[in-house]
C-alpha angles and dihedrals in degrees: 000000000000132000100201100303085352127113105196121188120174139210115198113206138172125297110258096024108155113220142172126219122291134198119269083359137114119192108210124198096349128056098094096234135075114218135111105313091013128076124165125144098196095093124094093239083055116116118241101267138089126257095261098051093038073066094050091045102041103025083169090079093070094025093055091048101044120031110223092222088048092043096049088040092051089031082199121122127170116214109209109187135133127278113277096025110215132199103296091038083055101035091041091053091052098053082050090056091047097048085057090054109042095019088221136086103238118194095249074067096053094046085060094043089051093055101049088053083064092042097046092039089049084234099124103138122268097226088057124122100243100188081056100045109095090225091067083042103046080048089056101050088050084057094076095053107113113179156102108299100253090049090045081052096052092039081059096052097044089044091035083056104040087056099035072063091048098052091038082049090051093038086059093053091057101260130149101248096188100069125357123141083186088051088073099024109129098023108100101203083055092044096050097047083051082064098044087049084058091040093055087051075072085044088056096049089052081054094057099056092054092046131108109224122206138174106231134198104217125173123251116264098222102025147023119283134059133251124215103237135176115272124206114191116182135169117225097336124222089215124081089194096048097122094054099037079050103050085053101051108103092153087058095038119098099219087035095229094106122265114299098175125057129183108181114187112201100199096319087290102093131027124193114199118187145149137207123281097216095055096067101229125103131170113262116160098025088088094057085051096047085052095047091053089034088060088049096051092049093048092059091049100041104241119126127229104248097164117016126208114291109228111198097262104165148095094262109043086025082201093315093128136053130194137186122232122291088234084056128255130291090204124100121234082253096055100056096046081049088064101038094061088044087056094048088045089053102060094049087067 
């Protein structure tokens, strides 16, 4: 596969792998660790960016690792990220690919780095078009993609790169990137995710009918004390944009303030818990509870815990997100929403 001079050849690996620099290799949005070669943002020493602005911001992490006049003599480089690369795995390994090429952080670079940070953080505003924003875009397309898991992986990198090009392109022309209908107007695979992007709003409401709807008591982010919030819990959704069709939905919320709280259960083998950025709670102490009962449940059955659940401890999420282990939980889909309501109940005594 080749970027421009550049042969790129990838390797997809587990969230949460921890590696160490390579040789003519650069590891992108997993790693956990942030140094020259390296960079990773889901540790807790971590700043609080996103891969792809921790490049923006610190270019030497890529620059100090791969020499511009070795890289462009070789024309090899070797991609490390982790397996489904999303948008700041993909936008993050563009502008790495563009340092190396102009030496230099431009500001159509930092207009995608700054959007990734929104995307990555789930902070894209409320108000925003999502059929428009190239996030909801770049998710549909990925939606097609039917294939093994290792060929789906390289069709992501290859689709994430071709439009990271497209919005630096249109950047460069002067557009608006975060949110233009008329960005993607006359290009049919655009325009038909567009569509898709409106279809999934009907997916979401499917969703909701099959959801289970809670009040929660969550503590605050930056001080002591909790907040009730909205919970949405749902088993294998039908919407690739629930969280963000959720977090929106002030009519369906019981408190009418949109869902803070999702708990999104994949076939009873992964389960994604997360809140709402803007409405300054997050879950920290409930990982250390689900892997507390996780260890007990594995000990009865005689299988040993080999990856916990990461719970979000870093800069960046500061305990906002929850996921189960990569081998997969123990714990039935009863069981979590079991302690996540004794969570919520201990912190009202």
């Amino acid at each position: 596969m080749m970027s421009g001079k550049i042969e790129l050849s990838y390797q997809f690996v587990h969230y949460g792998k921890e590696l160490d620099p390579v040789k003519d290799t650069l590891v992108l949005d997993v790693g956990m660790k942030t140094v020259p070669g390296v960079i990773d943002h889901h540790h807790p020493d971590a700043e609080r960016e996103c891969t792809a602005s921790l490049i923006a911001k610190s270019p030497h992490l890529v620059l100090d690792h791969i020499k511009r006049e070795e890289i462009q003599r070789k024309a090899r480089l070797r991609i490390i990220t982790h397996r489904f690369p999303d948008f700041d795995a993909l936008s993050s390994t563009y502008l790495t690919l563009k340092l190396l090429e102009k030496g230099i952080v431009d500001s159509s670079m930092e207009k995608i780095a700054r959007y990734a940070k929104l995307v990555d953080s789930a902070s894209l505003p409320r108000e925003i078009d999502l059929p428009s924003t190239p996030y909801s875009i770049l998710r549909a397309l990925f939606k097609r993609i039917r294939k093994d898991e290792e060929a789906a992986n390289l069709e992501r990198a290859n689709e994430g790169l071709s439009f990271m090009n497209f919005l630096y392109s249109k950047s460069e022309e002067g557009y608006d990137i975060i949110q233009n209908r008329l960005l993607f107007s006359g290009i049919e695979r655009y325009e038909r995710a567009m569509r898709d992007v409106e279809d999934d709003y009907f997916n979401y409401l499917s969703d909701l009918n099959q959801s289970q709807k809670v009040i929660l008591l969550l503590p605050l982010s930056t001080a002591k004390g909790k907040k009730k919030v909205d919970g949405f819990i749902i088993k294998n959704p039908k919407s690739f944009l629930l969280k963000e069709w959720a977090h929106r939905d002030r009519e369906n919320s019981l408190l009418k303030e949109g869902f803070t709280f999702l708990m999104t259960n994949f076939r009873n083998k992964r389960y994604i818990l997360g809140v709402d950025p803007e409405k300054g709670v997050n879950l920290r102490g409930l990982g250390d509870l689900l892997n507390q009962i996780e260890v007990k449940k594995r000990e009865g059955a005689g299988r040993p815990l080999k990856f916990r659940w990461y719970d979000g401890n870093c800069p960046f999420f500061n305990y906002r997100i929850i996921d189960s282990p990569q081998d997969n939980t123990s714990l039935h889909h009863e069981e979590v929403f079991d302690a996540i309501l004794h969570f919520s109940q201990s912190l009202g005594k």
